[in-house]
Every structure is written in C-alpha cells, then in structure tokens.
N, C-alpha and C positions, 0 to 999 in steps of 0.2 A: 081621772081617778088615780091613775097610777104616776103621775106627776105628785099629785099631791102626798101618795104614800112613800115614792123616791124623796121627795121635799123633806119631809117629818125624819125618815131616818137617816138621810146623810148629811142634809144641811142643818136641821131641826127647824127648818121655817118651809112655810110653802111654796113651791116654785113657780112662779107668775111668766106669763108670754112674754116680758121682757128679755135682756138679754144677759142675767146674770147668770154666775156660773157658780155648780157645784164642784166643788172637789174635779177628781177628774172627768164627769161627766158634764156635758154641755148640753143645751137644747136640743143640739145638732143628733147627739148620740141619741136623746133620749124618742125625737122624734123618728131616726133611723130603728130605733126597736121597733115601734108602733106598725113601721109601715116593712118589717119583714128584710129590711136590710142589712147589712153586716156595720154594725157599729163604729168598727176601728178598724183601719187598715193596717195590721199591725200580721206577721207570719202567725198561721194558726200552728200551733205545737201542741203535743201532748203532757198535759199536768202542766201547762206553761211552761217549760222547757223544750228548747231546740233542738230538732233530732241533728246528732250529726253527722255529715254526708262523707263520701267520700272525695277524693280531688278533681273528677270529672260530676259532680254535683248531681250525681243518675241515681243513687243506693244509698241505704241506711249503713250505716257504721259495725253492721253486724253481719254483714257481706262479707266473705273474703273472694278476693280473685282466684282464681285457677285451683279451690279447693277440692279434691276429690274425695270423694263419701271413702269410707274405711273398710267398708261392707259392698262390696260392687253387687254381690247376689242376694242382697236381703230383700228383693223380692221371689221368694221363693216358695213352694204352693204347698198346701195344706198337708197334702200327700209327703210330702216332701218331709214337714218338720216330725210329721208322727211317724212315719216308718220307722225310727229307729225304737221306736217304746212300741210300735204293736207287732214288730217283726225282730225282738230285739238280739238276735245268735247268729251269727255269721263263719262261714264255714272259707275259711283258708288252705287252699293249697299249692301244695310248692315241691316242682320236680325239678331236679337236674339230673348230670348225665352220672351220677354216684350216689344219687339217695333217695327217698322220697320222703315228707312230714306234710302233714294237716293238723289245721287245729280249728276249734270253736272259741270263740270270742266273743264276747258280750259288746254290743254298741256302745251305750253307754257309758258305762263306766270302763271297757278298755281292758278288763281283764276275761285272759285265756281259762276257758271251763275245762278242757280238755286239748291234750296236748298228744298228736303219736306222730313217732318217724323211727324211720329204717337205721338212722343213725345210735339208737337207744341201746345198751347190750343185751337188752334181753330180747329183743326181738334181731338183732344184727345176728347173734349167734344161731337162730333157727334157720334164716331163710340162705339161700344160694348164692341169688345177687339180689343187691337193696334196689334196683330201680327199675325192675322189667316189672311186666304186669301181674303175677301173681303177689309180687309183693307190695302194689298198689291195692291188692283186694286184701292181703291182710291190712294193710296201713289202717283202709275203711272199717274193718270188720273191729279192730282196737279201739279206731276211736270211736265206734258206737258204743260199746263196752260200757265205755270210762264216759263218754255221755250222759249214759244213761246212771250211771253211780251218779250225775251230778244234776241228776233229775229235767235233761234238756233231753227234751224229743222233738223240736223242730228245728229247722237252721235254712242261712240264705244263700246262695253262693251265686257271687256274680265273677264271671272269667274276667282276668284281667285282659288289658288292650290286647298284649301278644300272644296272650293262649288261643286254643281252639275248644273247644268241647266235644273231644276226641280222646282215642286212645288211652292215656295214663290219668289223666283229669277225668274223663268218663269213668274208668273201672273205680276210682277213690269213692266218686260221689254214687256210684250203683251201689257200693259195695253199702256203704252209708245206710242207702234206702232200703237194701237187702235183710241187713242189719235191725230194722226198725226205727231208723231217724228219720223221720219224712224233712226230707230236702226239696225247697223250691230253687230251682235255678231260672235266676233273670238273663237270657241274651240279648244284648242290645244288639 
C-alpha cells in the first residue's frame, strides 16, 4: 500500500518489485522503512544541519572551555534573597579611638534613614568626650529620636568580623532598644 502511495506521489506511476528507482528513494530505503530500519546512513543532525563540534570532536560549539559562571553564589537560599525586603533597616556602627556615629540604612535601596555621631556640633558641643560610654548612650538615644521621625522602628545589626558585642557597640544598640527601636542582633 504504501509503495503504491510513495509511487503516485513522487514518481507519478506505481512502484513495482522490480528494480527501478524513484527520485532519491530506492527499493532498498523503501523496504528499510517497512522493517523499522534507519533508511540512509547519512549523520542524523538537527533541522538537517550539522551541529558543530569542537576540535577534540566531544562538545557542541556552544561549549566554551574554562568558562566560569559570573555568579559563583547564585545558588543561594530562600532566606537569603528575601531578608533584605522582610527585614529591611540595618543598623551601622562605628567607633574609634575619637568619636562615635551609627546610622540606619535601608537594604535596598542603600539610603541612610537616620544618621547620628559624636562628630556633629550640636551634640560635640554637649558631651565631655565623643567616645567613652555615655556618649555611646547618647549616640543611641539620638538615633532613636530621628528614627522614629522617620517612621523606622525596627532595625538589624550584625557586628562586623573584628568587633565584639561588648562594651561601646553594646551601650549604642541597648541605648537603641532603651529608646524604643526594637533591634535584632545576628552573631555569627
């Protein structure tokens, strides 16, 4: 049957067990369909066109060697990418041996909500010295202040490597809480 409708349409006559030939199918192909064989030994490719390899003939052409990803941590965990929008204020501080300043920070978009230090005139001129501990508990007791002007009442404060969460860093963020900013601190 299907000789005879390959016949009609590509030859226009019907194809008979002898041994003539259609176009480019032969008996040979036509009998290799029937029995589930591959027709033509010809490289199977995709759309009929040859993928092409590279020079050790192992990889598709859209391989490169030694490429490394651009994002080495983009697998990173659920927790991870929304922290910064459901925890989004982060509390900065920063002592040396002549000042003290903290600020809030918004994650995302990167801008400071409130901003206090020892170095400002108007609080330089009140206190004694800018970096013992009572003027760690003003520093805190300011920036709650002006927090709350800016309608932030929670914040996150993670110490950096070489701090401790002691003495001048403690009285900033009690002062904070004292205040009425509920501060979560992360220690790793």
């Amino acid at each position: 049957m299907l000789k005879h409708v390959l016949g009609k349409v590509l030859g226009g006559e019907v194809l008979s067990s002898s041994t003539r030939k259609l176009g480019p199918f032969s008996n040979a192909a036509i009998v290799g369909f029937h029995t589930g064989q591959q027709a033509h030994n010809a490289p199977r490719s995709f759309f009929g066109v040859e993928d092409f390899v590279d020079d050790e003939n192992s990889r598709p052409y859209t391989f490169q060697k030694g490429k490394v990803s651009k994002n080495p941590n983009k697998n990173i965990s659920f927790k991870q990418r929304t922290q910064a929008f459901l925890e989004p204020f982060t509390l900065d501080v920063f002592i040396s041996k002549r000042f003290v300043s903290a600020s809030l920070t918004h994650r995302v978009t990167s801008k400071q909500v409130a901003v206090a230090g020892t170095n400002s005139k108007d609080i330089k001129a009140v206190l004694q010295s800018r970096s013992d501990i009572p003027a760690c508990l003003a520093i805190g007791r300011i920036l709650a202040e002006r927090a709350r002007e800016a309608d932030v009442y929670t914040a996150v404060y993670t110490p950096r490597e070489r701090d401790k969460f002691e003495g001048k860093i403690r009285a900033v963020v009690q002062s904070l809480i004292d205040n009425g900013i509920d501060v979560k601190v992360y220690l790793d």
